[in-house]
N, C-alpha and C positions, 0 to 999 in steps of 0.2 A: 350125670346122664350118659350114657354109653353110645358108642356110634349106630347099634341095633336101631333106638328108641331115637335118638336123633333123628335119624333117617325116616325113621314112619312120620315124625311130626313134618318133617319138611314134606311129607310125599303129602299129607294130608293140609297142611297149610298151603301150598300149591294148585290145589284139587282146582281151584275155581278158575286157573289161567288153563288147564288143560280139559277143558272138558269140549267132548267132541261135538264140532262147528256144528252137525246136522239135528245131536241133541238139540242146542240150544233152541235152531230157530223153530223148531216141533214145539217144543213149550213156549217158544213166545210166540208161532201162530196159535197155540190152543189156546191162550190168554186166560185159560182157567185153574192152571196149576196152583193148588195149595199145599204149602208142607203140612207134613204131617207130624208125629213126636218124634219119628227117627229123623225124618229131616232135619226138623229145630235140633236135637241133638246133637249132631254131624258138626251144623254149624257151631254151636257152644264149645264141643269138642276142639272144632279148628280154631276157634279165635284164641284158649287155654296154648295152642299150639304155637299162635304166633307169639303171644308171650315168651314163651320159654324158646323158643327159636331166637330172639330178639339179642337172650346174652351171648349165644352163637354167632351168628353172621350179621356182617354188618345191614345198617338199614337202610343203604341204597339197593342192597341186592332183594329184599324182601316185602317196602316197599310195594311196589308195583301188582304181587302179588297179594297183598291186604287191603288193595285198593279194590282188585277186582272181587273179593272176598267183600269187602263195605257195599259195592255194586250190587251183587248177590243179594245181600241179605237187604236191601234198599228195594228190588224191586221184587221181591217173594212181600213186603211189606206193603206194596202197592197193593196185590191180589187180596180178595176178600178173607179174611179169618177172623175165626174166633178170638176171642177178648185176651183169653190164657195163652193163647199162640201166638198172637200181636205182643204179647207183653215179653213174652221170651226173649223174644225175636227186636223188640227195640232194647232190650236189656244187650243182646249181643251186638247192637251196632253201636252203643256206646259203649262198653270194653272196649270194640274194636276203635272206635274214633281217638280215643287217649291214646292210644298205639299209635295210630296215623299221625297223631299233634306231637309224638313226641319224636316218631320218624320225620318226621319234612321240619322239626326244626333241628335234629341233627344233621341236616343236609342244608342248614341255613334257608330254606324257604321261610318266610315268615308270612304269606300271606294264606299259603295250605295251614300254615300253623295255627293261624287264625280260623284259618273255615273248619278243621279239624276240630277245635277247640269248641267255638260252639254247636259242632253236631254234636257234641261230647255231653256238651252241658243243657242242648236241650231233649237228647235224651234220658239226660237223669233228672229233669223237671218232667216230662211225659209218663214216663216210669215211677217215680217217687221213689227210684234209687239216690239217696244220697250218699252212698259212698263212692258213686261215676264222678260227681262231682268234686268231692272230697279227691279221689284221685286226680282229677286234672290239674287242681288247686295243686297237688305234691309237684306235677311235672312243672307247672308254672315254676313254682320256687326254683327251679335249677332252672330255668332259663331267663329268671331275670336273678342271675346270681351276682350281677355285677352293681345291684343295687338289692342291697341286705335289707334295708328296712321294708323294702317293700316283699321279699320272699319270706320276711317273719310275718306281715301282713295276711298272706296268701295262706301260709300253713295254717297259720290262728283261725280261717276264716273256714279253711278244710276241716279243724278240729272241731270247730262250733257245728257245721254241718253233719259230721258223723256224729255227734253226740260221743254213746259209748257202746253204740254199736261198730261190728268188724274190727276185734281186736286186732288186726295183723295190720290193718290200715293207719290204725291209731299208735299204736305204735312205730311203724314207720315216720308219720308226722311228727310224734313227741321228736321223735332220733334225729329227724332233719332242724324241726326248732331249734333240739341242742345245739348241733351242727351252726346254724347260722345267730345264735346269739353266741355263742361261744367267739365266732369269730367278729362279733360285735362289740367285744369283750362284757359281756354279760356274765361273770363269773358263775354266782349266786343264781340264776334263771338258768342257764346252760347245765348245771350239773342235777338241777332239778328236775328238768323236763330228760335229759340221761336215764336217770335214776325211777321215774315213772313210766319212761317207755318199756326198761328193762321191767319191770314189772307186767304189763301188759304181755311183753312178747313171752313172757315162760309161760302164759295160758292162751296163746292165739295160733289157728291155723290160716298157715301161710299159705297154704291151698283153696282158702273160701272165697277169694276174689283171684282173679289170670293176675294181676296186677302186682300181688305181692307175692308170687311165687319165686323171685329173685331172692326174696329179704331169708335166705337159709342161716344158719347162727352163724357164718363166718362173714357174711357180708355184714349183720347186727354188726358182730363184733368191730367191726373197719368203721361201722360209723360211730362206735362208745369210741374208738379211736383216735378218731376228729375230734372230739371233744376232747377229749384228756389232753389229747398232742397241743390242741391251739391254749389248752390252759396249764399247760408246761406240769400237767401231773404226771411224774416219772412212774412211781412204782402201777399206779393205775395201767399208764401206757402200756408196761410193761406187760401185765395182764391179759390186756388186750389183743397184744399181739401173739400171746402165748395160744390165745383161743383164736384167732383168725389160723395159727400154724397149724393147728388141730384140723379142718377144715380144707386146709390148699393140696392138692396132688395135679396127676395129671390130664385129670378128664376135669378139673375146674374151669369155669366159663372165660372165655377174651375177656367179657365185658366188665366183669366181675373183676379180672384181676388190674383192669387201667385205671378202678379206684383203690381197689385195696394195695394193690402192691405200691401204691404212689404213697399211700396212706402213711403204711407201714414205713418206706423209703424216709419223709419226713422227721416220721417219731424217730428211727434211728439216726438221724442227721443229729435233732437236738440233744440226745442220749449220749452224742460224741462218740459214734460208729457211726464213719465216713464209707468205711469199704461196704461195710455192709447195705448200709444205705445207698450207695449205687447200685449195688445187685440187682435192693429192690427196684431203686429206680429205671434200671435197663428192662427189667421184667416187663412195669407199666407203661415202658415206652415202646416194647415188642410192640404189648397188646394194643394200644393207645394206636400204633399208627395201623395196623390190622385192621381193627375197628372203625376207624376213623369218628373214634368219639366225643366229642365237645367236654363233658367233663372228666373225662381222664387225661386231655390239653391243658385244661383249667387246673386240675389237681395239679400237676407236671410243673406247671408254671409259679408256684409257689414251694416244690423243691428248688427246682434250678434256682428260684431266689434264694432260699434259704441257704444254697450251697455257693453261693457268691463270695463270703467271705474267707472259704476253704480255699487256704494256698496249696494243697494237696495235688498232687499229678492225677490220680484221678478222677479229681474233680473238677478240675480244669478240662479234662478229656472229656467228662462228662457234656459238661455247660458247652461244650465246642459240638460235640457230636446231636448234642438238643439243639445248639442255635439252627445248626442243617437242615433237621427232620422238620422240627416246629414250622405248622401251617400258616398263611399267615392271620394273625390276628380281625374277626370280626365284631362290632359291636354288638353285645347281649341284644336278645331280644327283651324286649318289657312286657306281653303278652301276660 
């Protein structure tokens, strides 16, 4: 994404903390404001925007403005409309609620995380969107990461939900299942649900939901990555990271790079490239503390372990220069 296109998303995901004070209260004395199809599309428009604004800046700073944006579209939902306009329009406040629940638990609130979470989920029971829900089910999994069985529970429960509808969805699921049976040591389950996601994702557009407009092929690749790395498959790893390189330059996302470049840091740990392996892991510690994002900490934290038994001067400067930065530790949410 270029700084051009950047910048309009921000100017347009913003839209709803500056709108002028005299507007507002004209339409809320007129009390009869309905949007109309360019309205609803505006908003659809901007919530696509907070998405991809998300792997940009952090989400204390964006927050605030997706709240007032939730606001927005909560009370144009109060004014009377049509059934097709109502339906848009609670379709775009659960996109946006997923957003909000996955913001306030990067920021450790967990009690927005909660209220977030069922606005989420009861606008994908009012809608009959089952992929809103299926998406929360994903963001659940990573924040109750600190109890695996129950983030296989969560995914399982997203995949049964979407069926075999929204390939880009389903695939993302299969990739995190792999991801957390893998490190459950599920060999045999791990390389299978891999192996059918990658299927999935060569015919799925990553554009049909806001939600999986992150999962572009180098992020896939970072999570086949997770897999192969925790199941000590070399030449695969290898692979993997040949197609995450294909993919990284310099307009690649913060967010993006505080799991992949951790990812990759790892696999080269085991691979026995030490040096290398801290590059990446300086890389995902820039971005990591930039962002200040919960699982790019997470990821981090199991380099630095891995790199514990390295008598290496680097390594050792590494694990000193992490003990500093590293925030300090809170307990996972179970949400």
């Amino acid at each position: 994404m270029d700084r051009r296109t950047l910048l309009q998303l921000a100017a347009t995901a913003t839209a709803a903390t500056t709108l002028d004070p005299a507007q507002r209260l004209m339409r809320a004395l007129a009390g009869d404001h309905r949007p109309d199809d360019t309205t609803i599309a505006h908003l659809e428009d901007r919530t696509r925007g907070f998405h991809r604004l998300e792997e940009h800046i952090p989400a204390k700073s964006l927050y605030p403005a997706l709240i007032a944006h939730l606001n927005e579209v909560s009370a144009l939902l109060e004014s009377g409309l049509p059934d097709d306009h109502r339906h848009r329009l609670a379709v775009v406040a659960g996109e946006s609620a997923v957003l909000a629940a996955w913001f306030a638990w990067e920021q450790g609130d967990e009690q927005m995380t909660a209220s977030h979470t069922r606005l989420a989920n009861l606008a994908a029971k009012h809608t009959n969107d089952a992929a809103i829900s299926a998406c929360m089910a994903g963001y659940r999994s990573y924040m109750a990461a600190g109890n695996r069985a129950r983030s296989t529970r969560l995914i399982w429960w997203g995949l049964d939900r979407i069926g075999e509808g929204d390939r880009a969805t389903r695939a993302w699921l299969l990739a995190r299942h792999a991801e957390e049976t893998a490190l459950l040591g599920d060999y045999r389950g791990a390389l299978c649900s891999i192996r059918e996601a990658m299927d999935i994702y060569a015919g799925a557009d990553i554009n049909a939901r806001p939600w999986t407009c992150f999962l572009d092929p180098g992020r896939f690749a970072s999570m086949s990555l997770t897999v192969y790395s925790r199941l000590r498959r070399q030449d695969d790893s290898v692979a993997a990271m040949d197609e995450i390189a294909l993919h990284l330059g310099p307009a690649t996302e913060l967010k993006k790079l505080c799991v992949v470049k951790a990812e990759m840091a790892l696999a080269q740990c085991r691979l026995g490239d030490v040096t290398e392996a801290i590059n990446s892991a300086r890389s995902a510690l820039d971005a990591t503390t930039a962002m200040g994002f919960p699982l790019g900490w997470e990821r981090l934290d199991i380099v630095a372990a891995e790199l514990t038994p390295s008598r290496t001067q680097v390594a050792r400067d590494f694990r000193t220069e992490y003990a500093a930065t590293r925030p300090s530790r809170k307990q996972p949410s179970l949400l």
